[in-house]
C-alpha positions in Angstrom: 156.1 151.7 170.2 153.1 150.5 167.7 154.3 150.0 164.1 152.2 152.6 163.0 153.1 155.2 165.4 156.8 154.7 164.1 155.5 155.6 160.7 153.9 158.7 162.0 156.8 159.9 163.4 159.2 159.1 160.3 156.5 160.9 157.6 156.7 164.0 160.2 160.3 163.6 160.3 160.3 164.0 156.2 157.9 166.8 156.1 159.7 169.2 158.6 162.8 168.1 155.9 160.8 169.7 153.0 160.1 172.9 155.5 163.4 173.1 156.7 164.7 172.9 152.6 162.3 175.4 151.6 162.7 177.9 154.4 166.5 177.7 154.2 166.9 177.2 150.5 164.2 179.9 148.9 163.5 179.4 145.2 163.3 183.0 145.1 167.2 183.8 145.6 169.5 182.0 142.7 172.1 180.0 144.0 175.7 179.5 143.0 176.8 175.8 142.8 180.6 176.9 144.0 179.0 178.3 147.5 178.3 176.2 150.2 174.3 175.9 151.3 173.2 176.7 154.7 172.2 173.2 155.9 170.9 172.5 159.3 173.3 170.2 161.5 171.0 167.0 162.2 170.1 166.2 165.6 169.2 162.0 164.7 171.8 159.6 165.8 172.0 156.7 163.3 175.6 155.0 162.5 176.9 154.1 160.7 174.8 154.9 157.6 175.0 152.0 154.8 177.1 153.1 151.8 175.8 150.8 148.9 178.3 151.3 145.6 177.0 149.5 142.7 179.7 148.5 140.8 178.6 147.7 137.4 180.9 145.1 135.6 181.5 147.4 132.9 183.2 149.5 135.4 185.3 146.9 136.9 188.5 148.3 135.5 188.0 151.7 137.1 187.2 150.4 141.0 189.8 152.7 142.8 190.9 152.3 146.4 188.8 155.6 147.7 185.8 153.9 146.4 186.4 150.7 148.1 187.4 152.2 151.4 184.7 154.7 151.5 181.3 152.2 150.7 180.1 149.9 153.4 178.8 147.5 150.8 180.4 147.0 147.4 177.4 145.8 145.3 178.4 143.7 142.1 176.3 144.7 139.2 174.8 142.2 138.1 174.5 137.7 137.7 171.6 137.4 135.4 168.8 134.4 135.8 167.5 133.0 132.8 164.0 132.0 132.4 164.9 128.6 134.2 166.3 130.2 137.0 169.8 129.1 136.2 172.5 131.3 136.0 173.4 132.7 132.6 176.9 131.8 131.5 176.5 132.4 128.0 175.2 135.0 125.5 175.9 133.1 122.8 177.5 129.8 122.3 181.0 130.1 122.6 181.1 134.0 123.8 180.5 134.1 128.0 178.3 136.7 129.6 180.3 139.5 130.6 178.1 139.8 134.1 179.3 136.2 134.6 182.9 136.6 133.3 183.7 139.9 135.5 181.7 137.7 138.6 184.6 135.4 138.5 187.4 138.7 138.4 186.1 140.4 141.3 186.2 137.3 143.5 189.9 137.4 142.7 190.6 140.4 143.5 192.2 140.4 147.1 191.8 144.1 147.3 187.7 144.9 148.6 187.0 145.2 152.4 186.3 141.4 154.2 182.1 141.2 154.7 181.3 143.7 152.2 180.6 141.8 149.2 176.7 142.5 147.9 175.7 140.2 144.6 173.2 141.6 142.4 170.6 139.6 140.7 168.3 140.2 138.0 166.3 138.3 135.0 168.2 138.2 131.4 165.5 139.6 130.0 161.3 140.5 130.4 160.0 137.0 129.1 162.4 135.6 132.2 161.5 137.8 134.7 157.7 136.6 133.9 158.6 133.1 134.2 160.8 133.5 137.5 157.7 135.2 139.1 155.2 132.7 137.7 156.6 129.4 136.7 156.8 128.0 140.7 159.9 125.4 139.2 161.6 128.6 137.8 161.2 130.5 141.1 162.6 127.6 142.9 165.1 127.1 140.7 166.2 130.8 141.1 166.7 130.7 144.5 168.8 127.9 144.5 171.1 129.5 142.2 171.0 132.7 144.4 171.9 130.7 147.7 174.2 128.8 146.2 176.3 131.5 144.7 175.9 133.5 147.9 177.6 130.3 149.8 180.6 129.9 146.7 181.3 133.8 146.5 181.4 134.4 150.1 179.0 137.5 150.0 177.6 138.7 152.8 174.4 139.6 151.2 172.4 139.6 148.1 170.3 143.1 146.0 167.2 141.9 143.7 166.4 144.1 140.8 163.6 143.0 138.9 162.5 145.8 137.1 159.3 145.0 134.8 158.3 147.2 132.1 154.6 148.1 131.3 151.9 147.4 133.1 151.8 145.3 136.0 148.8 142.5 136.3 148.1 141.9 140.3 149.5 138.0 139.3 152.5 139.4 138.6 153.1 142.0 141.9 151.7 138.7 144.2 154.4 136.4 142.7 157.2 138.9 143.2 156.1 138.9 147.0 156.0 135.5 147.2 159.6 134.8 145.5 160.9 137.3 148.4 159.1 135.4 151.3 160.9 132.2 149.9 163.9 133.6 149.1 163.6 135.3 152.9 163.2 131.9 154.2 165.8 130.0 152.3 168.3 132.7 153.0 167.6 132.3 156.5 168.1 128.5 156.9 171.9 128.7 154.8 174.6 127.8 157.7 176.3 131.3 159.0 179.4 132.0 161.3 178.7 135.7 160.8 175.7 137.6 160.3 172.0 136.8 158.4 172.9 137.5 154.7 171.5 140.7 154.1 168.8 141.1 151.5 167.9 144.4 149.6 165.3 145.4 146.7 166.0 147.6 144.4 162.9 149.6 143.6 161.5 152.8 141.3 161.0 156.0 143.4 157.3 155.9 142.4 157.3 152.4 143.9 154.6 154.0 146.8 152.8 156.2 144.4 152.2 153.8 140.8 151.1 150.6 140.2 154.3 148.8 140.4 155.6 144.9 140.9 156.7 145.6 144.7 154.0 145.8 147.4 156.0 147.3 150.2 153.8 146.9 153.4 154.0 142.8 152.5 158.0 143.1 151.5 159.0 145.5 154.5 159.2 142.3 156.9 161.0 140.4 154.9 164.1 142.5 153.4 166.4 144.8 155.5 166.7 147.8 152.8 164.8 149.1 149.9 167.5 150.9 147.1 165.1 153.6 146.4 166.6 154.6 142.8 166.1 158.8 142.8 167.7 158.9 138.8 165.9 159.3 135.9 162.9 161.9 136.8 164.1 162.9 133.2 165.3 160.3 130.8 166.9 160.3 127.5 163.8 160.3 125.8 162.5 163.1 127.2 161.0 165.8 124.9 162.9 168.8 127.3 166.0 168.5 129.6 165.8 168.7 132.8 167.3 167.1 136.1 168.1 164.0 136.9 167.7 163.5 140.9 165.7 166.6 141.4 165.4 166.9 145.3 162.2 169.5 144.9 159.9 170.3 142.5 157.0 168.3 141.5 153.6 170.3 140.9 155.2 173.1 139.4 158.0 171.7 136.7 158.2 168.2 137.5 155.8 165.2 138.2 158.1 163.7 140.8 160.5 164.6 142.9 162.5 162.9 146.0 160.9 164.8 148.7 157.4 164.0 147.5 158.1 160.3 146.6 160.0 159.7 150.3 157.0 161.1 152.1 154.8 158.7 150.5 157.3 155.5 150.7 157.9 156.3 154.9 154.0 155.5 155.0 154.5 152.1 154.1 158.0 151.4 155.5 160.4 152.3 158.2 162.4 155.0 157.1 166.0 152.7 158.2 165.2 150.4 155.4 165.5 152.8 152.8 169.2 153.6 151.1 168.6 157.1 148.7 169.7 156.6 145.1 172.5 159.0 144.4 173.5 159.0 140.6 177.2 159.7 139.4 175.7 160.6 136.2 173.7 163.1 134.8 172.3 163.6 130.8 173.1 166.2 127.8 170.6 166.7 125.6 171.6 168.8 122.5 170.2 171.9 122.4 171.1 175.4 121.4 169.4 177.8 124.1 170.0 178.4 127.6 166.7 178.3 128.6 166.5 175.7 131.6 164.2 172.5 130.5 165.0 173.7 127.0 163.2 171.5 124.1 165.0 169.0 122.6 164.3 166.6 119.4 167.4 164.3 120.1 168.4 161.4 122.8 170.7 162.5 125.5 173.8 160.8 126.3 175.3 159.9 129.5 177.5 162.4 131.4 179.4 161.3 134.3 180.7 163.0 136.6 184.5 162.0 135.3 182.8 163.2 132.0 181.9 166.5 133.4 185.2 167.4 135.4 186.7 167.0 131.9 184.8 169.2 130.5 185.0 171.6 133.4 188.8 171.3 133.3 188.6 172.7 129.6 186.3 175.6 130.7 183.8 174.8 128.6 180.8 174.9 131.0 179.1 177.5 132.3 178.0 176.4 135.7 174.7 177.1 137.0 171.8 176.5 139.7 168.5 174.8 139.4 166.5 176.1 142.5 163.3 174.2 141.6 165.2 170.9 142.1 168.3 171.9 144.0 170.5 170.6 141.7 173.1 172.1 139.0 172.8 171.8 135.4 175.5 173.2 133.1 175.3 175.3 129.5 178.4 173.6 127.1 179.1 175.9 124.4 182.1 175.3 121.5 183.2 178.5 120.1 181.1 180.7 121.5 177.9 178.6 120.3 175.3 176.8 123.0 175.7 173.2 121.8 174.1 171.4 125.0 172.5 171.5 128.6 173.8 169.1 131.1 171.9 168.4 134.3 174.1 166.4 136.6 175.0 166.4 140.8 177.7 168.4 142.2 179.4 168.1 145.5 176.6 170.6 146.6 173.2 169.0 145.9 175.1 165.8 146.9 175.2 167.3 150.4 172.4 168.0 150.5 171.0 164.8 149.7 173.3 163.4 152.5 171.3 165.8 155.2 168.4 164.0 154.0 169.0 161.2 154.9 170.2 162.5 158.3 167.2 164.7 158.9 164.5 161.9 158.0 166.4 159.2 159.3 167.2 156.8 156.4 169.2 153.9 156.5 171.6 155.5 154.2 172.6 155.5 150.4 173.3 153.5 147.0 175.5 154.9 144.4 174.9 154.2 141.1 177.9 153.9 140.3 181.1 153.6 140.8 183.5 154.0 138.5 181.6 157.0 137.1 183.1 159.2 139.2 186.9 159.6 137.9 189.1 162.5 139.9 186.3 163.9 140.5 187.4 166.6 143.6 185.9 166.1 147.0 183.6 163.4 146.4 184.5 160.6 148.6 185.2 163.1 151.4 181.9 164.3 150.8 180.4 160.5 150.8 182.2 159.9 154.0 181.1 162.7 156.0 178.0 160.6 156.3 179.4 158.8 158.9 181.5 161.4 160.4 181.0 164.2 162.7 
C-alpha cells in the first residue's frame, strides 16, 4: 500500500471519529461528568498502545508504583544542552542543575521497569536552542552528549523538545530537520544488544496547521513517534477560562481543538507515530460568575488532578460538563461565594480521549505528568484499559 493511500485511510479513520463523537455525544443534551458516555467499542487492533509518562524531576519524589507499572515508557523530564551542546551541570557556580542532579537519582533507583527508560532533551534556554540548530560545532556537539548519555544511562530511547518561541525563520525549521537526520543516523550506528534506541519529538498540536520549527513530512522518516502536546488551548494568560485539552470545539468557542488539529497532522504522518497529550492538570482562573469561559483579569494557577480530588474531598466543587469540548470544568465557591472556575480532565473525557486513539489508530499516549495525579480514584485503571480488552 502507497504511502499516501495509508494517509487517506488514517484522515478518514479520524473524521468518522469526529461523526461518531458528535452523533453519540450531542451538544444539545448536558452531560453529567459522574455518568459514564456511550462510547463505541473500537474495531482497530493495535497493541500494545505506548504509554509515555513524563516524569518531570520536580516530581521525582511522588513516582508511585501504579505509575511505573502502568506506563510503557517512563520519560525523564528533562537534561538540558547549553548553547555548546554540552550538558548543563550547573546553574550557577557551586549550585547543580536540578534536571542534572535528579538525572543521577533516578538511575539509582532499582524500582522502574528494565527497557523503559526515555531521556528527555532540551536547550537551557532560547539563545541555545538557536545556536544548537545553527552553530554546526554546537549541533555536533549536542548529539554527542545525547548518545553518550543514552549509552551511560542505559535508556532505551531518547524525546527532543525544542520548543522555540516567536516566529520561526525557514533557517531555523531546516536546521531542526537536519539535527534530527544526524541525530537519526548517529543513534543508529551506537552498538545495541536490544532494540534501535527509540527517538520521539515532542511537538505543539498546531505543529500541522502554523508556521512552526518541525516540518513533519521530512521528520516522519526519521523518528518513531511524535508527542503531540493537546494542553494549553487556554493558558494562564488567557483573558477568559476555558479548557485545557478540549477534544471538540473550534469554530464556535475555540480556535483549536484535538479533533481538528489530528485531522490535519494524519495528512502528513502515519497516524502510529503519534502519542496524544493527556494533561494531569488543568487551570483556575479567579473569577466570581459561573458563566462558562467567564472573563478574567488575573493569571491562573495550576490545578492538578491531586489538587482537584482535594478539593473535591472538601465538597467545595460543584462539578460540571463542558459539551463544546467534552471535558469538565468545576465552579469552587468558599462560603457560599463563586471564587474560581477550574477546567481540568476527569476519568470521563480521559476515556474518551483513550477511544480516540483506538478509533483513529494512534500509536498511543504521553502523560504530562506524573506525579500530578496523587490518589486520584480510577485513573491508572482507566490508563490501562488501553491495552486491555
Amino acid at each position: 500500500m502507497t504511502r499516501s493511500r495509508k494517509i487517506l485511510i488514517t484522515t478518514c479513520c479520524t473524521l468518522i471519529t469526529v461523526f461518531v463523537i458528535y452523533i453519540f455525544l450531542p451538544p444539545q443534551s448536558p452531560l453529567s461528568p459522574l455518568s459514564p458516555f456511550p462510547i463505541q467499542p473500537s474495531t482497530i487492533s493495535h497493541k500494545p498502545y505506548a504509554i509515555f509518562g513524563f516524569l518531570p524531576y520536580w516530581n521525582l519524589r511522588k513516582l508511585t508504583p501504579e505509575a511505573i507499572n502502568s506506563t510503557t515508557h517512563l520519560a525523564y523530564f528533562t537534561l538540558h544542552l547549553g548553547d555548546n551542546g554540552q550538558l548543563v551541570k550547573l546553574d550557577r557556580p557551586n549550585e547543580e542543575e536540578p534536571g542534572y542532579t535528579n538525572y543521577k537519582r533516578i538511575l539509582d533507583r532499582d524500582d522502574l521497569k528494565p527497557n523503559s527508560l526515555i531521556l528527555t532533551f532540551m536547550p537551557y534556554d532560547q539563545d541555545a536552542l538557536v545556536s544548537l540548530l545553527n552553530n554546526p560545532y554546537s549541533r555536533k556537539s549536542a548529539i554527542q552528549t545525547i548518545t553518550n548519555l543514552v549509552q551511560k544511562s542505559g535508556a532505551i530511547g531518547i524525546n527532543i523538545d525544542y520548543e522555540p518561541l516567536g516566529g520561526i525563520p525557514p533557517s531555523l525549521k531546516n536546521n531542526f530537520t537536519l539535527f534530527i537526520q544526524e541525530l537519526s543516523s548517529k543513534l543508529h550506528q551506537l552498538p545495541s544488544t536490544t532494540n534501535q534506541v527509540l527517538l520521539s519529538i515532542s511537538t505543539y498540536a498546531s505543529v500541522a496547521t502554523k508556521a512552526r520549527i518541525w516540518d513533519l513530512t521530512a521528520l516522519s522518516p526519521l523518528t518513531d513517534y511524535f508527542v503531540i502536546m493537546t494542553y494549553d488551548y487556554h493558558l494562564p494568560t488567557d483573558s477568559k477560562s476555558g479548557p485545557n485539552s478540549p477534544l471538540r470545539g473550534a469554530g464556535n468557542q475555540f480556535k483549536h481543538d484535538i479533533l481538528t488539529n489530528l485531522a490535519e497532522i494524519t495528512k502528513l504522518v502515519d497516524s502510529r507515530q503519534i502519542l496524544l497529550g493527556i494533561p494531569f492538570y488543568g487551570y483556575e482562573w479567579d473569577t466570581d460568575t459561573n458563566i462558562k469561559y467567564a472573563p478574567t483579569d488575573t493569571r491562573a494557577s495550576v490545578a492538578s488532578l491531586e489538587r482537584i480530588q482535594k478539593l473535591i474531598d472538601k465538597n467545595t466543587l460543584e462539578l460540571l460538563w463542558d459539551r463544546n469540548s467534552l471535558t469538565p470544568y468545576a465552579i469552587r465557591r468558599e462560603e457560599g461565594e463563586i471564587i474560581s472556575q477550574i477546567y481540568y480532565e476527569s476519568i470521563d473525557s480521559i476515556k474518551l480521549k483513550l477511544e480516540l486513539v483506538k478509533s483513529a489508530n494512534l500509536g498511543g499516549i504521553a502523560i504530562w505528568a506524573l506525579g500530578y495525579e496523587g490518589d486520584y480514584p480510577n485513573l491508572w485503571s482507566t490508563i490501562n484499559s488501553l491495552n486491555t480488552p
